[in-house]
FIDRENFI-121462 format. One record per residue (C-alpha): residue number from 1; residue in three letters; z negated, x negated, y negated. Coordinates in Angstrom, 3 decimals. Layout:
N
{NUM 'ALA' {Z X Y}}
...
! end
This chain:
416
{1 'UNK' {0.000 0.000 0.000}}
{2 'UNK' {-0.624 -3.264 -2.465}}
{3 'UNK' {2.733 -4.305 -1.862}}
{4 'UNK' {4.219 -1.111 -2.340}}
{5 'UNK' {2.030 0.062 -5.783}}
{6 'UNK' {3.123 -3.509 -6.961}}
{7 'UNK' {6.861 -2.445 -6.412}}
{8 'UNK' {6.410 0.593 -8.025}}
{9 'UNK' {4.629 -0.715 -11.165}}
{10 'UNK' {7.565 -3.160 -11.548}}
{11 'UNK' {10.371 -0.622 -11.365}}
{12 'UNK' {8.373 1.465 -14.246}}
{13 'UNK' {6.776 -1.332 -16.184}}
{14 'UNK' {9.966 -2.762 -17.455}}
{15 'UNK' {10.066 -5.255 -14.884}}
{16 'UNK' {12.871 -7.712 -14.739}}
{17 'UNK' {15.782 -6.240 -12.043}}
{18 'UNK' {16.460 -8.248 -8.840}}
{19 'UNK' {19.437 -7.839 -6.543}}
{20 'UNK' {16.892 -6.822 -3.372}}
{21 'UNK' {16.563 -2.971 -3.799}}
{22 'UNK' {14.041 -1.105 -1.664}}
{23 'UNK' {16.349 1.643 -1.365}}
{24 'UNK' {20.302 2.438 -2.216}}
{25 'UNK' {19.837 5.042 -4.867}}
{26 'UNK' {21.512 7.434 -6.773}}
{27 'UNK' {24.024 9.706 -5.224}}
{28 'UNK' {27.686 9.266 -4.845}}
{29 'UNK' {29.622 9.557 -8.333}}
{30 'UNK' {27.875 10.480 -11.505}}
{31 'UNK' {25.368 12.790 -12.606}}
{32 'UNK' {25.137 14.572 -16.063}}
{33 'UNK' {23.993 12.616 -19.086}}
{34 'UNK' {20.108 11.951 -19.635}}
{35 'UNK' {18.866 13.581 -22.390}}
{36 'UNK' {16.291 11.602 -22.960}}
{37 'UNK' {15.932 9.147 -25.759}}
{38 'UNK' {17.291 5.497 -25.092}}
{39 'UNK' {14.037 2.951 -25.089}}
{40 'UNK' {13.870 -0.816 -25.787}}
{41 'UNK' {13.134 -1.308 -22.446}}
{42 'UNK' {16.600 0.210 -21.368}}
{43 'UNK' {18.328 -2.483 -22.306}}
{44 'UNK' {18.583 -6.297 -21.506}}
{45 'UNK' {17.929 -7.863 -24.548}}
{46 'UNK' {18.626 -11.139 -23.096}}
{47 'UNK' {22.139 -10.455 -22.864}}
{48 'UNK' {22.165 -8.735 -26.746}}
{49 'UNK' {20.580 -11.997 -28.178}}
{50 'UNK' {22.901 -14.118 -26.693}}
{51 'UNK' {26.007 -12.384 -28.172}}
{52 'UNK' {24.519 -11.834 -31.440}}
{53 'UNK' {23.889 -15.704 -31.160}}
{54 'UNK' {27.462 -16.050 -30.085}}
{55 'UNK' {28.174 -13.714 -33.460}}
{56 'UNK' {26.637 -15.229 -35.716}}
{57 'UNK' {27.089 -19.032 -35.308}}
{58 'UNK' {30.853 -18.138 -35.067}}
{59 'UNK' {30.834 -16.675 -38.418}}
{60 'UNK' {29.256 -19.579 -39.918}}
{61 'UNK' {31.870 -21.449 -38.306}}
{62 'UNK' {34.393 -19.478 -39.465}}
{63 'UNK' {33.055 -20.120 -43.121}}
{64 'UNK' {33.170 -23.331 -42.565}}
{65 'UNK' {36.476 -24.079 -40.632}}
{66 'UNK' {38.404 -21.922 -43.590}}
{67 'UNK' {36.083 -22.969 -46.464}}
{68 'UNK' {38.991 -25.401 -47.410}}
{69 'UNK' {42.343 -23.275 -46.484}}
{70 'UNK' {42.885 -22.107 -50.155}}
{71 'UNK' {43.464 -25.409 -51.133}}
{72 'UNK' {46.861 -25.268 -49.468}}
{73 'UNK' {49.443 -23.500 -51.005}}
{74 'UNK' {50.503 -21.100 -48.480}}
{75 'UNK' {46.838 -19.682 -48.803}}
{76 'UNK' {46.751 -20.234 -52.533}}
{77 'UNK' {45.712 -16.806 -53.207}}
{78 'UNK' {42.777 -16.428 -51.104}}
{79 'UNK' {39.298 -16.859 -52.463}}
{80 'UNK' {37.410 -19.337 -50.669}}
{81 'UNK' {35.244 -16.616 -49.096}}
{82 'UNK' {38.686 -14.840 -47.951}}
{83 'UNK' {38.279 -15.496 -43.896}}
{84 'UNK' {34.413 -15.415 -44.135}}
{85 'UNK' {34.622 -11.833 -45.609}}
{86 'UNK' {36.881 -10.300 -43.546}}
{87 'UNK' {35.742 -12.088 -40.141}}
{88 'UNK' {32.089 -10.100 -41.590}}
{89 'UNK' {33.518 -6.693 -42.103}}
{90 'UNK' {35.230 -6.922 -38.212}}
{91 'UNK' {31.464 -7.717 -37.345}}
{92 'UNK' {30.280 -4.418 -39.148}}
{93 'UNK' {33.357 -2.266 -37.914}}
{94 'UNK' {33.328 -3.670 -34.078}}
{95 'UNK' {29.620 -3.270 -34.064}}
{96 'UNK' {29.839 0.135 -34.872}}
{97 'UNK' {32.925 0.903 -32.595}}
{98 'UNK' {30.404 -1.101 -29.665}}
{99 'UNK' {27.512 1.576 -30.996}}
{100 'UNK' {30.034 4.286 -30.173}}
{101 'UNK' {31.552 3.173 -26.729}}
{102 'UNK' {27.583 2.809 -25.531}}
{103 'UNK' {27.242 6.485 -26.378}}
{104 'UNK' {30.292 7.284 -23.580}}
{105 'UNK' {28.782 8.114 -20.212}}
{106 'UNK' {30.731 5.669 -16.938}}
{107 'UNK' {31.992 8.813 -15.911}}
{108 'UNK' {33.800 9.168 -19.198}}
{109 'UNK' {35.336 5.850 -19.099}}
{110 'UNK' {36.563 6.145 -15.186}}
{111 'UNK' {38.469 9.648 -16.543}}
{112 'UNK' {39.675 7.888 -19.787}}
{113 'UNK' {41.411 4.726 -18.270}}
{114 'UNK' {44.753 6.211 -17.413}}
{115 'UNK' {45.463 7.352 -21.088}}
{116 'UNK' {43.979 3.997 -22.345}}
{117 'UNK' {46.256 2.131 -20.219}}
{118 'UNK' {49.361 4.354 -21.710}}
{119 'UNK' {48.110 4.148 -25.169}}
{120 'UNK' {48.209 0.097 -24.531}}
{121 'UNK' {51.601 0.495 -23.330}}
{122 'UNK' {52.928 2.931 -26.002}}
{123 'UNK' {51.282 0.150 -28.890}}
{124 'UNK' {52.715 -2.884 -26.722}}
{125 'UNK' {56.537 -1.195 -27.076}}
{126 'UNK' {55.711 -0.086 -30.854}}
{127 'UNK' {55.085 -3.912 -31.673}}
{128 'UNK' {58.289 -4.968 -30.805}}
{129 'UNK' {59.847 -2.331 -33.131}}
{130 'UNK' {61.511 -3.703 -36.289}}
{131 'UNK' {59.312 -2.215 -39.239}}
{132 'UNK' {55.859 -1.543 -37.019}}
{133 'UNK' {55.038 -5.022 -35.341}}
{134 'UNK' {54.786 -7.932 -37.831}}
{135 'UNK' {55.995 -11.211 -36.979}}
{136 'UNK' {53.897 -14.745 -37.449}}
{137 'UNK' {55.051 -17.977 -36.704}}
{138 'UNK' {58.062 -16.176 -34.418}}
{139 'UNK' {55.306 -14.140 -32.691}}
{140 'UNK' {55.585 -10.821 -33.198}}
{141 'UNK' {52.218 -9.895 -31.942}}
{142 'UNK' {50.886 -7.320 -34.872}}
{143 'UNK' {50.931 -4.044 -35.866}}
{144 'UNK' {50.112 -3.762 -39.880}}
{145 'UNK' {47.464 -1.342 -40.697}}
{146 'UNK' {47.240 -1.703 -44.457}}
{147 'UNK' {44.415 -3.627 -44.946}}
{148 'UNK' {44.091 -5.302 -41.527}}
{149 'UNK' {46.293 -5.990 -38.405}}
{150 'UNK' {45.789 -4.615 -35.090}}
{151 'UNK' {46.770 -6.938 -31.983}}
{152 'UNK' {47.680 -4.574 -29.011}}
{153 'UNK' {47.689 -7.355 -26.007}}
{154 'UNK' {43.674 -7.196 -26.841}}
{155 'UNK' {42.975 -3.600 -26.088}}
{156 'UNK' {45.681 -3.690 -23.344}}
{157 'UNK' {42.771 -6.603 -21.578}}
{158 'UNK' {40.773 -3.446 -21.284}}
{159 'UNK' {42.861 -0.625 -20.713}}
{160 'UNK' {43.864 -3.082 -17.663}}
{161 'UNK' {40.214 -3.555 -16.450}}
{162 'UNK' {39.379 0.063 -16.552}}
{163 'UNK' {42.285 0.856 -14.719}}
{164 'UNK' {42.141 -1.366 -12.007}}
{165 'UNK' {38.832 -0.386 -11.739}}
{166 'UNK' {39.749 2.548 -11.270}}
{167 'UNK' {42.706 2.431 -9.268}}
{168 'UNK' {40.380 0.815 -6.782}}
{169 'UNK' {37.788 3.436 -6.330}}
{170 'UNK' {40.547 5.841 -5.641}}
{171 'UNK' {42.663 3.536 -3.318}}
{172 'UNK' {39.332 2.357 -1.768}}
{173 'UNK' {40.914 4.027 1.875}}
{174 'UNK' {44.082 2.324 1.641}}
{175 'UNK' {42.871 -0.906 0.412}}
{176 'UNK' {44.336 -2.793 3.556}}
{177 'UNK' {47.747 -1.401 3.110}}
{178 'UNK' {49.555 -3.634 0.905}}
{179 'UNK' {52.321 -1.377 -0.823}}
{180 'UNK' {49.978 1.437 -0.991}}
{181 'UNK' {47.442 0.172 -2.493}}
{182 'UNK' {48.153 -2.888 -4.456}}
{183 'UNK' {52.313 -2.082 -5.773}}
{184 'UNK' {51.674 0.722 -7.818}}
{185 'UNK' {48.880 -1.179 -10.155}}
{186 'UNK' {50.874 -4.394 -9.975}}
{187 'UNK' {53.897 -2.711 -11.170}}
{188 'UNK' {51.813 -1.519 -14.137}}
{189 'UNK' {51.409 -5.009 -15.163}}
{190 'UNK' {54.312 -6.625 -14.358}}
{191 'UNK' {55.506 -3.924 -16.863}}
{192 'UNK' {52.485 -5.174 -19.272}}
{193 'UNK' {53.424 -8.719 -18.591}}
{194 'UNK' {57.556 -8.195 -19.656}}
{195 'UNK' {56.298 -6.855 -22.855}}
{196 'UNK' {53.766 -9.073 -23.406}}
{197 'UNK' {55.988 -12.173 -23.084}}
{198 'UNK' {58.920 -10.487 -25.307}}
{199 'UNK' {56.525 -10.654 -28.215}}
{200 'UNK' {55.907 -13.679 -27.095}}
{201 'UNK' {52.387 -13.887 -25.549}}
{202 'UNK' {51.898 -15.478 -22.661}}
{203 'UNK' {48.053 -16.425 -22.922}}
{204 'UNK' {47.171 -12.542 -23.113}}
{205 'UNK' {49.530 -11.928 -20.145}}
{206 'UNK' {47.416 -14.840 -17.961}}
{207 'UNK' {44.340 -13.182 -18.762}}
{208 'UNK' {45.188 -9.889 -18.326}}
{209 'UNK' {47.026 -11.183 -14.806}}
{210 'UNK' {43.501 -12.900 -13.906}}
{211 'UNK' {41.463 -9.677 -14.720}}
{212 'UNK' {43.229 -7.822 -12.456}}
{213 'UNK' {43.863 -10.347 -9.814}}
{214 'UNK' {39.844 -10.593 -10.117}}
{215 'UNK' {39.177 -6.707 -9.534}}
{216 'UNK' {41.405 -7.161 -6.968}}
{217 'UNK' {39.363 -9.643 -5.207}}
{218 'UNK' {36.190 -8.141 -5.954}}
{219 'UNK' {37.194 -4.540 -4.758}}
{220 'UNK' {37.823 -5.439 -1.329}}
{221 'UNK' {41.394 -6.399 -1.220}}
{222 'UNK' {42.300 -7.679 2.335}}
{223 'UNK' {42.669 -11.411 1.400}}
{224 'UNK' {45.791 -12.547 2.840}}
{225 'UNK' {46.925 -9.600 0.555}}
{226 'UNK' {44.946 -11.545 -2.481}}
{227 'UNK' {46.195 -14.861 -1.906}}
{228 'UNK' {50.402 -13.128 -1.346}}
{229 'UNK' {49.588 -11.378 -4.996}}
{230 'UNK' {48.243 -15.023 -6.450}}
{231 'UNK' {51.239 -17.138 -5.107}}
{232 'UNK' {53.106 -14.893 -6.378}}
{233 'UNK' {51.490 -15.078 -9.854}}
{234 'UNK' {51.802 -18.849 -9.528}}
{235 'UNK' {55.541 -18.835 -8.601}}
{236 'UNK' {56.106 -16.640 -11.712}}
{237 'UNK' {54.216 -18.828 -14.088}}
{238 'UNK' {55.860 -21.561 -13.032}}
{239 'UNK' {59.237 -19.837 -13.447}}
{240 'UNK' {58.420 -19.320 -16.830}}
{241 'UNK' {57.592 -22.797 -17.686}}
{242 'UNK' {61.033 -24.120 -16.254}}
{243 'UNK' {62.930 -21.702 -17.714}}
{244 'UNK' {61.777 -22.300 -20.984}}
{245 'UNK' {62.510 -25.319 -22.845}}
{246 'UNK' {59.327 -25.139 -25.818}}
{247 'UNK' {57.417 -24.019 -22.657}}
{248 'UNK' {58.190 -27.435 -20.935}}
{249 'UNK' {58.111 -29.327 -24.050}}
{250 'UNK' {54.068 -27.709 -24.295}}
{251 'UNK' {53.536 -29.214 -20.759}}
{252 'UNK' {55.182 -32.333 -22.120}}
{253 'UNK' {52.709 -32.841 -25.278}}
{254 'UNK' {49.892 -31.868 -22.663}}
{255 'UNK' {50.364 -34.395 -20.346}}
{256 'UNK' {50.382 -37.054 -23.785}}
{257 'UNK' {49.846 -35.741 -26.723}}
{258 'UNK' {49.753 -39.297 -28.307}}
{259 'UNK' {54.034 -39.869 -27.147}}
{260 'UNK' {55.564 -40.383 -30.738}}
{261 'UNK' {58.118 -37.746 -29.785}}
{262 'UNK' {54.791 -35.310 -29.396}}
{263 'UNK' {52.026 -36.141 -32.127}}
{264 'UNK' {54.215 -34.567 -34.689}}
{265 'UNK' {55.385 -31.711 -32.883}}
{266 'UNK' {54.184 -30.105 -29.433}}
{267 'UNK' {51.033 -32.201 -29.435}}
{268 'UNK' {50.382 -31.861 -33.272}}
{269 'UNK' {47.080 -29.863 -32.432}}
{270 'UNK' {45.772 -31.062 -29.389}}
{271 'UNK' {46.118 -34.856 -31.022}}
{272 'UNK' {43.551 -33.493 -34.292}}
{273 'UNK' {41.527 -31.271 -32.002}}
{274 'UNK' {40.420 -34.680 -29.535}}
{275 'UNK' {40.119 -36.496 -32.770}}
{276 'UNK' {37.737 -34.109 -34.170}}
{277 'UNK' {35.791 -34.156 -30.758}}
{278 'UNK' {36.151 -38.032 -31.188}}
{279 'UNK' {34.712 -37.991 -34.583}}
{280 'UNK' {31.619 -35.703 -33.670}}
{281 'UNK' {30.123 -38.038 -30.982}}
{282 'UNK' {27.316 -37.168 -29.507}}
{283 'UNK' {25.109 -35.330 -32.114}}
{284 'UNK' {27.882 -34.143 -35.126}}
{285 'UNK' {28.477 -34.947 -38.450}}
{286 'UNK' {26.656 -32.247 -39.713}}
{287 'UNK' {27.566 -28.470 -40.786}}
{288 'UNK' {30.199 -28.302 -42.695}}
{289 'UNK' {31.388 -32.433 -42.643}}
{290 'UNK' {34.617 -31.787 -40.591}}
{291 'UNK' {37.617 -33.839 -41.704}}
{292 'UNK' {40.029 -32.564 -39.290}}
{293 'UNK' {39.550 -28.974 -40.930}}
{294 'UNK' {40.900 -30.418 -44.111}}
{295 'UNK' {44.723 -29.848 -43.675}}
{296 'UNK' {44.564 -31.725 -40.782}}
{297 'UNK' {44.145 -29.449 -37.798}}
{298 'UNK' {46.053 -26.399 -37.626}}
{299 'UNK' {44.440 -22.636 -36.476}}
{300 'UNK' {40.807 -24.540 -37.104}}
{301 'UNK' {39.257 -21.086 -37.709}}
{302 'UNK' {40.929 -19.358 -34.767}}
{303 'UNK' {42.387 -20.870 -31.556}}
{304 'UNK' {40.219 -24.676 -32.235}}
{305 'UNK' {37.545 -23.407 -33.424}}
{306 'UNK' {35.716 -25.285 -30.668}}
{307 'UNK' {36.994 -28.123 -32.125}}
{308 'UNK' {35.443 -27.854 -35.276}}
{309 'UNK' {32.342 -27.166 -33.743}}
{310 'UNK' {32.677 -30.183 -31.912}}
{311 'UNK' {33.115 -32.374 -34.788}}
{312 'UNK' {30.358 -30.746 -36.942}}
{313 'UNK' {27.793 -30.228 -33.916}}
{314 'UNK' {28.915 -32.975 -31.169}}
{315 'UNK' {28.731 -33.256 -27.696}}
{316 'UNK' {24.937 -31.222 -27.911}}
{317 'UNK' {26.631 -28.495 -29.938}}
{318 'UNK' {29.467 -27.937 -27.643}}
{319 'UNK' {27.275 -28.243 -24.644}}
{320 'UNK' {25.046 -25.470 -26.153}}
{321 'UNK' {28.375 -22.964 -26.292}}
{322 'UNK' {29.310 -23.713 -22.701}}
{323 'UNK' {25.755 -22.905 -21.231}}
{324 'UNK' {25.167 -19.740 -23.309}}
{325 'UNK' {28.675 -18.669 -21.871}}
{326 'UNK' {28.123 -19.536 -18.614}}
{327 'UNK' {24.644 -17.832 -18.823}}
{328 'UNK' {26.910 -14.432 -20.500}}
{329 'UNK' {29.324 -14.404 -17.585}}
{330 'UNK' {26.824 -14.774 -14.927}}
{331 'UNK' {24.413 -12.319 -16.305}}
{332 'UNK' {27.699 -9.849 -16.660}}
{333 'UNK' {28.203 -10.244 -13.150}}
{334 'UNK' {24.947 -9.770 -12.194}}
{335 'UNK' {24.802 -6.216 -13.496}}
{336 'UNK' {28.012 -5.546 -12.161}}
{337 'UNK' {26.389 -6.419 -8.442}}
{338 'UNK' {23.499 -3.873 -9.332}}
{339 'UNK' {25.608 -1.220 -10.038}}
{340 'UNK' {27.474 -1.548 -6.694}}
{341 'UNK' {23.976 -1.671 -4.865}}
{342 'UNK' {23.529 1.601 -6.474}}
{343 'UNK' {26.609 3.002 -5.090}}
{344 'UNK' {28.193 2.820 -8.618}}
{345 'UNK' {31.447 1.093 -7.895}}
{346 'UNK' {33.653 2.031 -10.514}}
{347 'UNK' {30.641 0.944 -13.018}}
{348 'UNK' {30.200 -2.768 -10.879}}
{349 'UNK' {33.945 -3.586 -11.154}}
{350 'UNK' {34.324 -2.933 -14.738}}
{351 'UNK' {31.212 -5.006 -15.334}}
{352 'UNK' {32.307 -7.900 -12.905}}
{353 'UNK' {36.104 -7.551 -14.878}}
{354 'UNK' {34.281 -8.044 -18.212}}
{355 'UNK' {32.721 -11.420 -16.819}}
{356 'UNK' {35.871 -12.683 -15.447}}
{357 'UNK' {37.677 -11.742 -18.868}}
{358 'UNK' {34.983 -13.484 -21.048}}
{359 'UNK' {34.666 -16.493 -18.518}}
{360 'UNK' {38.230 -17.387 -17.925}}
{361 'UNK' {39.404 -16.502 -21.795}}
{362 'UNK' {36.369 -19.247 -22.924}}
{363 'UNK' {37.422 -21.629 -20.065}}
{364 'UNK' {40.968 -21.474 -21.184}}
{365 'UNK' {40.116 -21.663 -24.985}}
{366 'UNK' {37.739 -24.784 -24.551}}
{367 'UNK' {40.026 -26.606 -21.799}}
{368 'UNK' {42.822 -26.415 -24.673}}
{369 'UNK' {40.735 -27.702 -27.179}}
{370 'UNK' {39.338 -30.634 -25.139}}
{371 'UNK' {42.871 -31.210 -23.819}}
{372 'UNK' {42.192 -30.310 -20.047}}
{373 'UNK' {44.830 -27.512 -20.045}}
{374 'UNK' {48.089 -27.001 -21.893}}
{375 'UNK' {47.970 -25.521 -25.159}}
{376 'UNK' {47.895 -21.324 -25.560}}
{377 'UNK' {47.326 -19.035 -28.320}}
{378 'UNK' {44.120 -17.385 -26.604}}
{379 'UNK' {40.684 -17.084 -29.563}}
{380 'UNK' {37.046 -18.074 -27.965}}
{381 'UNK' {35.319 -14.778 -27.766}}
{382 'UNK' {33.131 -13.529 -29.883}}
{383 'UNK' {33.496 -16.703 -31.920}}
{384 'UNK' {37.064 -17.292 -33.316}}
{385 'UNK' {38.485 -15.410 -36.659}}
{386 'UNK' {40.146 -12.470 -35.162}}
{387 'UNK' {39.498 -8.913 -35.643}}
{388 'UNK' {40.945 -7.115 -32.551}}
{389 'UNK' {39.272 -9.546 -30.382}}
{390 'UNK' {35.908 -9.400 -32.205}}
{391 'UNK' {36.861 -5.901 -31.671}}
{392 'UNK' {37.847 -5.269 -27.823}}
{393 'UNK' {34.602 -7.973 -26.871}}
{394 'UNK' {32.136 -6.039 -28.425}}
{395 'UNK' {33.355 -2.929 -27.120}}
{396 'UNK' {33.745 -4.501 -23.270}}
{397 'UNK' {29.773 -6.368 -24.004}}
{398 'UNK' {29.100 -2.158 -25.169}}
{399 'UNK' {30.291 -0.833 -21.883}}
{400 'UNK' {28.256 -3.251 -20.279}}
{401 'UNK' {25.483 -2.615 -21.573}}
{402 'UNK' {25.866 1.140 -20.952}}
{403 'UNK' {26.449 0.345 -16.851}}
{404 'UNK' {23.370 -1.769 -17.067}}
{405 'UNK' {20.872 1.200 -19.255}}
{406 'UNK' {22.313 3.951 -16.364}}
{407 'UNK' {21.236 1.248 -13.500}}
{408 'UNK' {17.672 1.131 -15.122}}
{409 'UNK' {17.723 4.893 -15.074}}
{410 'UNK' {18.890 5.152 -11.639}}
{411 'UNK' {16.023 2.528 -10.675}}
{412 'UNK' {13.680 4.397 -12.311}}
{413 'UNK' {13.841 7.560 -10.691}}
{414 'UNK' {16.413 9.416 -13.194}}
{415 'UNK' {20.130 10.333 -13.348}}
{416 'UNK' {22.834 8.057 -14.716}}
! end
């Protein structure tokens, strides 16, 4: 009787959750909405301090990566605060839009995730029409909202994840028939994928390629199924590279960015970004001493942010932004695994697909800027100037946090 009163006080004293449940609970599917009021204890405030930490050192960053872009001419008209103010007002508007998607029940979000995934579509075609999507640097990756720009490729990350989500419940008895259960969804982003690299985006496409490859994996998939769907992934990718000569020429610069036929060009970026990590050493020169943001390195406030960070902070600094990531992912992951002990699958996988979207994006971003991958046009989340990212992550951490406050009511004797 200890053992079990000790239990019992745990599950209704707030108690950390562990994987080893006493009991699968909670029926199959989803009950109505509790009514009751949502308590500090509902929610894992480890996880909400570590993205508001996340938050908030990136906007400093931000500040102080663009702090010096008015200087050049082609941002002559921008106030020095330009980028610091409008990376703060996507704060206020995603935090709001996050405050709103944590107010939609799982069973609301397993219903909605067709229509997202056509909306995504429908945006993904409009940006390639002459007029709607706005072009930078050849990319045509925008959609012009007046004040701001909307990127579609980020909300099509989750329209994805909720869909192969899903797609996987429903499919869960066919799982081990190939065509039946896997071509339908693929063909959905093989569709994704065409537009995605007519814009051109390839980055978005990886990720959104990875995401579902991963909720793949996680649901069940039989894996000689898996690993036939990731060869062919690889096979395409590398298709794409061959048949595309700034593609290869990207590879090229990779492989030495320091070839005179590259530091100007290709390997322009990743040169100034492993400068800037040069420069930094081991503890920083100190906020806001960066040379390399001076002119020097392009996309310092967005895509090499990390870089900056490096240079400013050092090797502590960027060490600090890899562990509190890794901690993000793995705690992500965790909850999804709770919500599949409670019979909540749809819930787990979307969870489990938000940790293998934040994980792999902030692998990718920080193996570009340290020069262990080619370069790609993918932000570090939560961090880099962007709104629709800053956007689509705090929505995604929202979500999570929603499957994590209807475990905790499931656990503690309520309905989800």
């Amino acid at each position: 009787m200890t053992v079990l009163a000790q239990r019992i006080r745990g599950w209704f004293g707030g108690a950390p959750v562990t994987d080893a449940l006493p009991v699968r609970l909670g029926p199959q599917g989803y009950g109505r909405s509790s009514n009751q009021p949502v308590r500090l204890s509902d929610f894992d405030h480890a996880l909400v301090w570590v993205v508001v930490a996340l938050l908030a050192w990136g906007l400093v960053m931000v500040y102080s990566a663009s702090i010096a872009l008015p200087d050049n001419p082609k941002f002559g008209r921008y106030a020095h605060t330009h980028f610091l103010t409008r990376h703060l007002l996507s704060l206020v508007v995603a935090f709001v839009a996050a405050l709103i998607a944590f107010q939609i029940p799982m069973a609301r979000w397993e219903k909605l995730a067709p229509w997202l995934l056509v909306a995504a579509l429908v945006l993904l075609v409009a940006v390639l029409i002459p007029g709607i999507g706005k072009g930078v640097n050849g990319a045509r990756r925008w959609i012009a909202l007046g004040i701001t720009n909307f990127q579609p490729s980020e909300l099509a990350k989750l329209a994805v994840l909720l869909y192969a989500a899903d797609y996987m419940v429903r499919k869960m008895d066919v799982k081990e028939h190939f065509f039946r259960a896997v071509a339908p969804m693929g063909a959905a982003v093989a569709i994704i994928g065409l537009l995605l690299l007519a814009e051109p985006d390839m980055g978005a496409f990886m990720v959104i390629a990875v995401i579902a490859m991963g909720i793949l994996f996680l649901g069940g998939v039989n894996a000689r199924m898996f690993f036939l769907i990731a060869a062919i992934l690889l096979v395409a990718f590398v298709l794409m590279i061959a048949l595309s000569e700034w593609r290869r020429e990207r590879i090229f610069a990779y492989l030495n960015p320091w070839d005179e036929r590259h530091t100007l060009g290709k390997g322009y970026q990743l040169s100034h970004s492993l400068i800037a990590f040069g420069r930094g050493q081991i503890f920083g020169v100190g906020l806001g001493g960066s040379v390399e943001k001076l002119h020097w390195l392009p996309e310092a406030h967005t895509d090499f942010l990390l870089a900056v960070i490096g240079e400013e902070f050092g090797l502590l600094g960027v060490l600090t932004i890899v562990a509190l990531f890794f901690w993000l992912t793995r705690r992500v992951m965790h909850i999804g695994r709770q919500a599949i002990a409670l019979d909540r699958v749809f819930a787990g996988l979307v969870a489990q697909g938000v940790g293998v979207w934040m994980g792999f994006q902030a692998f990718i971003n920080m193996g570009v800027n340290l020069g262990a991958l080619p370069t790609k046009g993918l932000t570090l989340p939560f961090m880099s100037y962007g709104g629709s990212a800053i956007l689509m992550n705090m929505v995604a951490v929202a979500i999570v946090l929603r499957i994590d406050y209807e475990n905790r009511q499931l656990m503690h004797g309520g309905r989800s």
